[in-house]
N, C-alpha and C positions, 0 to 999 in steps of 0.2 A: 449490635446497633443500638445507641443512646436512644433516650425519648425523643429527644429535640429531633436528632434523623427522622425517625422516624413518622412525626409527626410531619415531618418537608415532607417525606415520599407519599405520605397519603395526599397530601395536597400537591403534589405532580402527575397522581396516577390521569384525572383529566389530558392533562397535555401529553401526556405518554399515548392516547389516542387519538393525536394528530398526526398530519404529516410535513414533515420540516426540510426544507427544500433544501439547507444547507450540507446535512451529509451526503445528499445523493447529487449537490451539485460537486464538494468535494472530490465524489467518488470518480463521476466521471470525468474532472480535469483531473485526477491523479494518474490515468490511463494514460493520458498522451505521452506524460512522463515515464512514464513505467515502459513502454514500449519503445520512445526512442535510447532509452538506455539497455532494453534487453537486443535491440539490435547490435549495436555495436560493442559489444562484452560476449555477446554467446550466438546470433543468430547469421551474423556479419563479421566477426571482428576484422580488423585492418590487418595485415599482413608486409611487410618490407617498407615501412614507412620511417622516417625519419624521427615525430614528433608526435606527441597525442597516442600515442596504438590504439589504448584501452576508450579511445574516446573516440574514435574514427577514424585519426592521422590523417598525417599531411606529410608532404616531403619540402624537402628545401628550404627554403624563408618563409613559405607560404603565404600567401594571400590577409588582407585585413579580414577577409571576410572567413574564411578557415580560423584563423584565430578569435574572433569573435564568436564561432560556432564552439571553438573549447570552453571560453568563459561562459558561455549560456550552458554547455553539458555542468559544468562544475559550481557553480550556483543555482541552477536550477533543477536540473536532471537526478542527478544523482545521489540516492540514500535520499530524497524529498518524498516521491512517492507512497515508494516502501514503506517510509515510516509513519505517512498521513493514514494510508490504507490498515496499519495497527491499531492506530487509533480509532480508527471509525468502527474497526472489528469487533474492539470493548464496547465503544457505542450503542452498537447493534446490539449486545452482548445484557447492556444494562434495560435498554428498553426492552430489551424480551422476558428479562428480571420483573421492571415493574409490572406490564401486564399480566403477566403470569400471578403475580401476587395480587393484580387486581380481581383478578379471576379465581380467588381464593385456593391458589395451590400453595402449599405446604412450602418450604425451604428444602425439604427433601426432595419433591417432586420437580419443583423448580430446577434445582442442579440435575435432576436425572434428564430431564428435558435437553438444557442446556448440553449436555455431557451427549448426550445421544447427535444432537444434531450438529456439533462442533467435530467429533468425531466423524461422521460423512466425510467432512470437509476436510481432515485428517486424510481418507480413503482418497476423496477425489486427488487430493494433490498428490499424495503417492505414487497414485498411476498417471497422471501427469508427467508426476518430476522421473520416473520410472520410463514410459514409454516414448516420451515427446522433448521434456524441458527439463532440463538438470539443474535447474537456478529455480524453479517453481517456488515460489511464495506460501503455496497454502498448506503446504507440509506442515513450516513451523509453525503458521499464524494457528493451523488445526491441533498443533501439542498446547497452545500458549492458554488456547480458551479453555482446552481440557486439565490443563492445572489449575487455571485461575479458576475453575468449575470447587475445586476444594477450600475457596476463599470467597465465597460470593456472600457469603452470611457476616464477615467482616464489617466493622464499621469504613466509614469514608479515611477518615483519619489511619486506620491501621493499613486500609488497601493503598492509601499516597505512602507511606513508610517502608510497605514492602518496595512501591513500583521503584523507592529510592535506593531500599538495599538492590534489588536483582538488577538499577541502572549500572550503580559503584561496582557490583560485583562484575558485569562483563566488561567495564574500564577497566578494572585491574586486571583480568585474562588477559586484554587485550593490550595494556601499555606496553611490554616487551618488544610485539613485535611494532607498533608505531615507535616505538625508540629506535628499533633496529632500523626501519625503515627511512626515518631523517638521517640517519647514519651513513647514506649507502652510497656510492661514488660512483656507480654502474648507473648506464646509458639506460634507460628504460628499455625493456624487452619489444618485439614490435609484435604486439596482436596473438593472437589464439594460431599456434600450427597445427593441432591437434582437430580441425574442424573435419567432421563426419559430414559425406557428401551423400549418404546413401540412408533412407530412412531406415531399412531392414538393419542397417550396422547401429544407428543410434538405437534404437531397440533393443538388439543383441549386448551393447553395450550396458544401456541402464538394467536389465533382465541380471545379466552379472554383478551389479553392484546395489540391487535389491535390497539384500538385507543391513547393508551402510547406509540407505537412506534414510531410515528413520533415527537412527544416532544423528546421520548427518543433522536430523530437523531439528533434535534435541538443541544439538551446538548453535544453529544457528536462531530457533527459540526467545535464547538467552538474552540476544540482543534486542528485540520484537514486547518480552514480554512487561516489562515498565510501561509500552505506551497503549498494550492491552488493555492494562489494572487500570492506568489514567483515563482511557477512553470509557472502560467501566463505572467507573465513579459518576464521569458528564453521563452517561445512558443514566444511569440509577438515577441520578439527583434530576433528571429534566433540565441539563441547561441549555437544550437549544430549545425548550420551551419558555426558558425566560433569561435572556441575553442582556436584556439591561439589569437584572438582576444579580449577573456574574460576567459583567463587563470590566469589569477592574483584574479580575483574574485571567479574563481572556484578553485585555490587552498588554498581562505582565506576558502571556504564553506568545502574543506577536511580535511584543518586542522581541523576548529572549530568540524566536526565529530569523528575526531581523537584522542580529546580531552575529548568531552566529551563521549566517548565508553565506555575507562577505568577509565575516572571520576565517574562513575557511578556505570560499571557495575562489578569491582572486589569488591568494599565494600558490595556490594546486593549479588553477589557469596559468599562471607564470611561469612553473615550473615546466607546466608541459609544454608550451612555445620556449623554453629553453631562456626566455629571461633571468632566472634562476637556476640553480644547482639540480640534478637530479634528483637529490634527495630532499627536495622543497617538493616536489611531483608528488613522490614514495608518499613520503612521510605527512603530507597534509590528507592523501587519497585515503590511507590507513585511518587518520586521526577522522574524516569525515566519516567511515564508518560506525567509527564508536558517538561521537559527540554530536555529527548529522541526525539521529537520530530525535534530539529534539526538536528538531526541525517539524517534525509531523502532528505533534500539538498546536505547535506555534503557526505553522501555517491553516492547520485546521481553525484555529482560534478567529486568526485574520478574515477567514471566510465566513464563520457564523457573524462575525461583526459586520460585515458587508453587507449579508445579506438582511440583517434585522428591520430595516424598510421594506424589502421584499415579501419577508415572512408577515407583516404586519399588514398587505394588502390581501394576501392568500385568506389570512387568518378571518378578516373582513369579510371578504368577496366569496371565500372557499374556492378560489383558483389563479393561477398566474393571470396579472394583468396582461394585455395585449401585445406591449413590447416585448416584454420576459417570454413570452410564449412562443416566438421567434427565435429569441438567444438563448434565453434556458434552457426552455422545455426537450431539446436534442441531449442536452449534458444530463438533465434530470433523471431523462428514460434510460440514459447508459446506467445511470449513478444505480438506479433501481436494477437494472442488469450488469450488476459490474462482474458479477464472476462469468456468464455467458460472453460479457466486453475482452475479459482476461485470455481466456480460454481460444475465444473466437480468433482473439490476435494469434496465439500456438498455429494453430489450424491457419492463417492467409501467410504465416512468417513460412513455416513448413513449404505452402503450394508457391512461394515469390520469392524466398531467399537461398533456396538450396540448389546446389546445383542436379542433384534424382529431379526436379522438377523445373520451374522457370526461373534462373536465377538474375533475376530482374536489377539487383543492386550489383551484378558482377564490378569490377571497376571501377564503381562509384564513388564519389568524394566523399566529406564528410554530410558537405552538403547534401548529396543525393541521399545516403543513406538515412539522416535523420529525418529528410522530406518525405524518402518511403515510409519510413516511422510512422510519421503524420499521415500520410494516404491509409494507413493499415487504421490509424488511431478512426479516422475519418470516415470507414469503411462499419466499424465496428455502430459508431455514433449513427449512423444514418441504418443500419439494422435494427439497432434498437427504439430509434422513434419511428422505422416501419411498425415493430410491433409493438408500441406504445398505440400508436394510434387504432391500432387493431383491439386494443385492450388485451393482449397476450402478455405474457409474462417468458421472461428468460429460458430456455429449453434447459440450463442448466439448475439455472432458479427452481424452475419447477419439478425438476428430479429431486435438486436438495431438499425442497420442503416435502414430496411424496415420499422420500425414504425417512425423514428426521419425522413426519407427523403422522404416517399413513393416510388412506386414502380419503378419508373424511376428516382430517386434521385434527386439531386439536378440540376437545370437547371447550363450549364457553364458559364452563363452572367447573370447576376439581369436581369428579366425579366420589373421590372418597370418601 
């Protein structure tokens, strides 16, 4: 780390002991996201449909309003979440860097911290993606912090270089099959047949393919771990403590999201109402994985910029004005419980989508399915500002910090 760095981070450690409403309002609109696209891919999928599968389907001509729900999945939905929720993970990632160094622990100590408590988050999603969810997120996002864990001593400069090579390197893994993919003359497949009705068999299922999960996380990692380093960098340097400060950079990261939303996602909408070619579907849905992914900067970017009147009333007053307290404060208390948010959704998709239990979406459209989406998303939100209000903390939350700190947490001084 240069002087000049370093001389920024000691003049952000201040703002590193605030709290900044934009990642945790991030966190909680990336939920809604994240759940109307795990319904219809893994917890729902469409089955004998004509159009859309992967995105809820529709048969026949379908309705304006069916097709308007694919272009809101495919500019909005999907690979947005995911990629915002990387981001914010570096985030977290870098503010727990500076306090920590505010608190005079060592660079050794610091990474053995980090490395300890990211690793939990490794375990949890494991048994997650292992007993309940096969698409679980925190597998990878738990290998991505645990390597960036051997890079945190990096300057800013060296960590933007890496997040550039590890982007370029999963684009080129990956350009082969989006090649093949525009390539492809075949009718889109219609939805998941493969769907396990019984929770005892999903179980039995992931129990046997245990030991491929964590490779699996590796692979999927790859893609996740650019927007870790990137989110690391903003935690380290404090930039949602000073926004007009790094306003020019955050509105290059909205544009570039703004760009590519409907670069992407109105070709892949067209293809899947059959406007277009099959292989305008394949081949944009492939290319949105790789390239989507910057999406999660850029839209994080857009919200710190939002909210910089917001944060400048808090910062004043030391709390949400009275409007905001109404309309934020339910997103906020999720944003602060988002892995409790995550998890909670597993747990209501399990009891309302399956047929072992009430399968609430049986027959549903696209529309129902994504509205159940939102009831689940909606369900989760209004838990979490029950115990906002209570002053409680995440039931998940509070495992991960009793296993990552122990029971009297972290000491406020490096004890060494």
């Amino acid at each position: 780390m240069t002087l000049k760095e370093s001389t920024r981070h000691a003049g952000e450690r201040t703002a590193a002991r605030r709290r900044f409403v934009a990642p945790d309002l991030a966190r909680g609109f990336a939920l809604v996201g994240i759940a109307m696209a795990n319904i219809v891919t893994d917890w729902d999928p469409a089955e004998g449909v004509d159009h859309a599968a992967g995105l809820g389907g529709y048969n026949g001509d379908g309705t304006a309003w069916e097709k308007l729900l694919v272009f809101l999945e495919t500019l909005f939905v999907h690979v947005r979440g995911l990629p915002m929720f990387a981001t914010l993970l570096g985030v977290g990632m870098g503010m727990i860097f500076v306090s920590l160094e505010r608190r005079g622990y060592p660079l050794r100590a610091r990474r053995g911290v980090l490395a300890r408590r990211y690793g939990f988050l490794f375990l949890f999603g494991l048994v997650h993606k292992t007993l309940f969810f096969t698409n679980d997120i925190m597998t990878a996002y738990g290998i991505a912090a645990l390597i960036l864990c051997l890079f945190i001593g990096w300057s800013d400069k060296a960590l933007y270089a890496l997040a550039g090579a590890a982007f370029a390197l999963n684009a080129v893994l990956r350009a082969p099959g989006v090649f093949a993919a525009f390539s492809s003359t075949a009718e889109p497949i219609d939805g998941s047949p493969a769907r396990i009705v019984d929770l005892g068999e999903r179980m039995t299922a992931g129990l046997a393919n245990f030991w491929v999960y964590p490779a699996m996380g590796v692979i999927e990692m790859l893609a996740f771990f650019p927007l870790v380093v990137v989110g690391f960098v903003w935690g380290r340097r404090g930039l949602f403590g000073d926004v007009v400060g790094n306003a020019r950079m955050l509105r290059g990261w909205a544009l570039l999201a703004a760009v590519v939303i409907p670069a992407l996602g109105i070709p892949w909408g067209c293809g899947e109402i059959g406007a277009l070619g099959p292989g305008w579907a394949a081949g944009f849905n492939a290319a949105n994985e790789v390239a989507g992914m910057l999406t999660g900067p850029g839209i994080l970017a857009a919200i710190a910029l939002a909210c910089r009147p917001l944060q400048s009333r808090i910062d004043a007053s030391g709390t949400l004005p009275p409007p905001a307290q109404t309309l934020a404060q339910p997103l906020v208390a999720l944003g602060k419980r988002s892995m409790s948010g995550y998890l909670g959704q597993t747990v209501l998709f399990i009891l309302t989508t399956q047929p072992a239990f009430w399968w609430a979406t049986r027959d549903a459209t696209i529309a129902g399915k994504l509205g159940w989406a939102l009831l689940v998303w909606l369900a989760t939100l209004a838990g979490a500002w029950a115990l906002d209000k209570a002053g409680k903390p995440g039931p998940f939350e509070w495992l991960h910090r009793r296993l990552s700190y122990g029971k009297d947490g972290l000491p406020e001084h490096y004890p060494g």
